[in-house]
N, C-alpha and C positions, 0 to 999 in steps of 0.2 A: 779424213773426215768419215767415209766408208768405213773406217777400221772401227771408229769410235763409235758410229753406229749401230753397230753390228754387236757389239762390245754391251753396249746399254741396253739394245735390245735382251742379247742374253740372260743379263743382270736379271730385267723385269720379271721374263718369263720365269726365272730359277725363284725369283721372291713371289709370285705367285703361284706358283708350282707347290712351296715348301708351303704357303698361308694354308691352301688350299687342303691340305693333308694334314696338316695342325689343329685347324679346323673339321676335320673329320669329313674330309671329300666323298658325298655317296659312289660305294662300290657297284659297278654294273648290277643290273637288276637279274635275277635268275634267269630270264628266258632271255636274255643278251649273251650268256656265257656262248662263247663259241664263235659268235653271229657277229662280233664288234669287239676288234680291240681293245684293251683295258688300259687303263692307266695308271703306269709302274709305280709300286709306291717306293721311295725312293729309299738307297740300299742304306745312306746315313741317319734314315730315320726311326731304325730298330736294331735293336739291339740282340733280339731271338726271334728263334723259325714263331711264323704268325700263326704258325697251327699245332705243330706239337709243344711250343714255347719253351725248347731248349734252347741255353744261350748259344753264339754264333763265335769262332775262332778261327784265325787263320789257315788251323790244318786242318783240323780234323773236322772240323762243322763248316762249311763255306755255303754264301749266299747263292741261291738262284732267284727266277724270277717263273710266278707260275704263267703263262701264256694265255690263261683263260681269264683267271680274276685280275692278275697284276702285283698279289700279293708277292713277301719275300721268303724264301722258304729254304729248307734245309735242304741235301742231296735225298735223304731217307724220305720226306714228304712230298719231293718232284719225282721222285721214280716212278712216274707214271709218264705214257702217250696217248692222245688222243685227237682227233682230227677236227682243226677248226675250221669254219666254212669262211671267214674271213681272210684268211688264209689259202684260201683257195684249194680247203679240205685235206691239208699238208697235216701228217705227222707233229704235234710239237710236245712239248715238254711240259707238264702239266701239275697242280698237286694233285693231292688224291681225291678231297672233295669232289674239285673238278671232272676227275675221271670218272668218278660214279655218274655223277651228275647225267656227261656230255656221252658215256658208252653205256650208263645200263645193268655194268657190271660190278657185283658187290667185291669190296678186299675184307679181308681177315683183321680187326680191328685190334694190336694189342694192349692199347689203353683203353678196352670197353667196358664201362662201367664205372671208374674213373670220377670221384668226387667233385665236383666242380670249388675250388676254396676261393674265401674271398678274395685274395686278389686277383684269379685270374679274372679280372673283368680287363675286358681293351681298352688303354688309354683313347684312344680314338672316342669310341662308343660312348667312355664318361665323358669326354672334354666337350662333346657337340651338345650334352644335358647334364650342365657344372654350374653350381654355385660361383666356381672359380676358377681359370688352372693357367698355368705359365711356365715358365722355365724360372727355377730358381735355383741355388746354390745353398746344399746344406754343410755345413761347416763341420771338422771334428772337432773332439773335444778340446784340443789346445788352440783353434782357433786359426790355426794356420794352414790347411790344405782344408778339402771337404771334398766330395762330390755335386756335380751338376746334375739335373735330371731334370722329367717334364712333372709336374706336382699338381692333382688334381682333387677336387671338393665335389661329390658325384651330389646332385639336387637327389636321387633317389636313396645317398647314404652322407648324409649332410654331415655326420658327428666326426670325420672319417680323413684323414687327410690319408692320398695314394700317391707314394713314389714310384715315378716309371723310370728307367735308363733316359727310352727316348718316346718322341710322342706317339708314336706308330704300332708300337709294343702293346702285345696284348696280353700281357701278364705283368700286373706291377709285383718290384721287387719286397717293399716293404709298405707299411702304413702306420699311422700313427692317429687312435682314437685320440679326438678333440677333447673329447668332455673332461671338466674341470680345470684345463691350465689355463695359463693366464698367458695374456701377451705382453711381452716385454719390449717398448722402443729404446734402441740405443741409437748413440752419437755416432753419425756418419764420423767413418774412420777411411783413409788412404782411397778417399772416392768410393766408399763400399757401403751402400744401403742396408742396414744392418737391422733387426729385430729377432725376438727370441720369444720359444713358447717353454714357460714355467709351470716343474709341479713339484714338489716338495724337491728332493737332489736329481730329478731326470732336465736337463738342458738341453734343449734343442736351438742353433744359433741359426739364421738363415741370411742371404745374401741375396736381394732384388735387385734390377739392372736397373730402377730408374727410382724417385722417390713417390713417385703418384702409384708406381706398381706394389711399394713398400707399403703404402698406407691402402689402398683396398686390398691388400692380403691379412693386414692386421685386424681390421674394420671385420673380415669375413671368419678370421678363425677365433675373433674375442667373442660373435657370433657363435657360432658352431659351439663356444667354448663353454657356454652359459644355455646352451639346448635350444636356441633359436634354428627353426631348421630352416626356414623360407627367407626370399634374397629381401632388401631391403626395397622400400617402394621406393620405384624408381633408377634401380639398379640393374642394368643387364645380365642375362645368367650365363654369362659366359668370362671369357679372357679379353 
């Protein structure tokens, strides 16, 4: 019985842990860096460094964790130390942000100046001020494999739908303007909540995990789709 508690207890914390950062968990406040621990964002829930937003691979790009913020970061963007006082002023591993921040000392920038393009907006940052966002499954075009990802509708770019890998990532991969297409409902197939967005031969098929998540995803991009930009009365602006 011990075991089983123990067991369940885990469970909870892991599903509040992961809501919680899905949710867009606020990052320590600047004058906290250093002073109080941070809380890691978790290494399954990005897909690229959270700062310079190259993707992450087993050899040659591997995950750290920066010690200050908690973000997830590459080797090139933790090469920094810096001494945290909750730590009892020890050496630790840091990004670079952070270093500035917590020594003082400026580094050599070489993406300075650097475009800002639409998608680098953080899934996080949209999903916590979204018309809409969830995990869905976008289908290829023969209908038999696709990709999963976190899929966001940002309140500040309503027409706009943003695919991310995962929800933590802050550079989405692709997006796809609303305006003009139609939404398509199809016949639940092999348990698979199924709808599509239509415009003359571009098809886009997608896959929701429940059918109430199928219908307020339909409901908000037939929205978006027709230039409604604001949620519906009565409808939370969130997932």
């Amino acid at each position: 019985q011990d075991a089983i508690d123990r067991k369940e207890k885990r469970s909870e914390t892991f599903k509040t842990a992961v809501h919680g950062l899905e949710m867009g968990t606020p990052a320590l406040k600047t004058e906290e860096l250093g002073r109080r621990a941070p809380q890691w964002v978790r290494d399954n829930l990005v897909t690229m460094c959270m700062r310079c937003k190259e993707p992450f691979n087993a050899i040659m790009r591997r995950r750290h964790h920066c010690r200050a913020c908690g973000y997830v970061v590459c080797a090139r963007c933790s090469d920094y130390k810096a001494e945290l006082q909750y730590d009892g002023n020890r050496l630790n591993r840091v990004c670079q942000e952070c270093y500035v921040f917590l020594t003082g000392h400026m580094v050599l920038e070489d993406r300075e100046g650097k475009q800002k393009g639409i998608l680098e907006k953080g899934a996080a940052e949209v999903s916590g001020k979204s018309l809409l966002c969830s995990s869905l499954q976008l289908l290829d075009k023969n209908g038999k494999g696709g990709t999963r990802g976190w899929f966001v509708i940002p309140q500040d770019d309503p027409l706009v739908l943003y695919i991310y890998a995962a929800p933590q990532d802050v550079r989405a991969h692709t997006s796809i303007p609303l305006l003009g297409y139609q939404v398509r409902d199809l016949p639940q197939g092999d348990s698979r909540h199924l709808f599509q967005l239509v415009q003359s031969r571009q098809v886009y098929t997608f896959v929701a995990d429940t059918e109430e998540l199928k219908r307020r995803w339909m409901r908000t991009m037939a929205r978006s789709a027709v230039g409604i930009t604001h949620p519906e009365e009565g409808e939370d602006v969130d997932s």
